[in-house]
N, C-alpha and C positions, 0 to 999 in steps of 0.2 A: 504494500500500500504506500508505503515511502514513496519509490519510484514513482508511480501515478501521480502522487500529490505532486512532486515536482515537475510534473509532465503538463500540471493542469486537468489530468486526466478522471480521476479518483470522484468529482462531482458526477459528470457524465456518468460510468460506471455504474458506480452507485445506483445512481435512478432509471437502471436498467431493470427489466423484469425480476432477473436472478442474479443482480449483482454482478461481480466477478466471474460468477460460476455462466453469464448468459455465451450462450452459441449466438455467435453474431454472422453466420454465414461463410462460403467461402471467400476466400479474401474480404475478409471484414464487409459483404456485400452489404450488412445490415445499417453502416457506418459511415457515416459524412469524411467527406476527406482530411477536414480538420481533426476528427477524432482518431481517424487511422493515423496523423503526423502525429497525433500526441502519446498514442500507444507506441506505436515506434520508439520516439524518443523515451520514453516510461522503459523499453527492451534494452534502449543504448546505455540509461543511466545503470541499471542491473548488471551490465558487459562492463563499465568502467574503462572503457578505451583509452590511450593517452592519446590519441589522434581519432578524430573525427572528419569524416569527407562529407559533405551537404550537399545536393547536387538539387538545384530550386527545390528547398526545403518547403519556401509558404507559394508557390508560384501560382498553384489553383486552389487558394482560398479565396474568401471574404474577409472585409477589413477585420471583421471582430473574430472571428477563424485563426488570420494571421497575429492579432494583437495575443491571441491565446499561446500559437505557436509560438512565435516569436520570444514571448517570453519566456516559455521553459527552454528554449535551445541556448538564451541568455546563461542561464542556471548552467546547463550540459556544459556549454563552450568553454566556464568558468576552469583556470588549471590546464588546461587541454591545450594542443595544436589541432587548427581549424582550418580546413581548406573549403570555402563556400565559394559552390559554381551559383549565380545567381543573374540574371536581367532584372530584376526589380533590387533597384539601389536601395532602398531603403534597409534592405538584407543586412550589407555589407558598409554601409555608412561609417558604424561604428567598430572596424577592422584595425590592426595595429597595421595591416601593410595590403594594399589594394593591389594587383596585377590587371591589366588591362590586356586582352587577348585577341587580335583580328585576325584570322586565315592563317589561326595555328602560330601568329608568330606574336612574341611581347613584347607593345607597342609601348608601354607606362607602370612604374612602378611607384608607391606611393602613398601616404593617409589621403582622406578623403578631404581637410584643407589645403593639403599641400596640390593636391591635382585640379581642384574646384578653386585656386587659384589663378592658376592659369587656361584665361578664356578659352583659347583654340587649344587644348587638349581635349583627345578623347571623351575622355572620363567626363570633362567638366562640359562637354558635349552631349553626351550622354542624360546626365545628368536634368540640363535646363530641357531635353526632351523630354521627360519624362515628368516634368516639374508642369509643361505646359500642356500633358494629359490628362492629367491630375486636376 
């Protein structure tokens, strides 16, 4: 139950028919996508990995999905080495070192001041597109 809680997960659960004990289908069919990331993460915290690889962790959520996820991967990340493949910047924002990657090759390395500094980078490219979707 630890895990879950830290997952976010452990409410959901809960207020399932049987609790912990429910069959939720093959591949979690019974389960929102958010709740399969947060079981997930709930399996990685129990694994204790010293390196974690995220490969679009929140990509097909909802805002409030992601603000769930997001926050437990916060927790996971915590100690660990993090490699997060992501297009939605908001992932990776608060990263100790960003890599920027086009056609296999790397373009930019960098925090996300340091690259959002300067206008015609990628990154900071990137960035104001996604600012002006939003």
């Amino acid at each position: 139950m630890k895990a879950a809680r830290a997952a976010n997960a452990h409410g959901f659960i809960s207020r399932m028919p049987e609790g912990y004990n429910t069959q939720v289908g093959e591949q979690g069919a019974q389960l929102s996508g958010g709740q399969k990331q947060r079981i997930a993460i709930a399996r990685a915290i129990l694994k204790d990995p010293s390196i974690l690889l995220l490969d679009e962790a929140t990509s097909a959520l909802d805002s409030a999905s992601e603000k769930l996820v997001q926050e437990s991967l916060n927790r996971l990340m915590e100690g660990r080495t993090t490699i997060i493949v992501a297009h939605r910047l908001s992932t990776i924002r608060d990263a100790n070192m960003i890599a920027v990657l086009r056609d296999g090759k790397l373009r930019e390395i960098g925090r996300h001041d340091d690259l959002t500094r300067q206008p015609q980078s990628e990154y900071s490219q990137l960035v104001q597109l996604q600012q002006e979707k939003s």
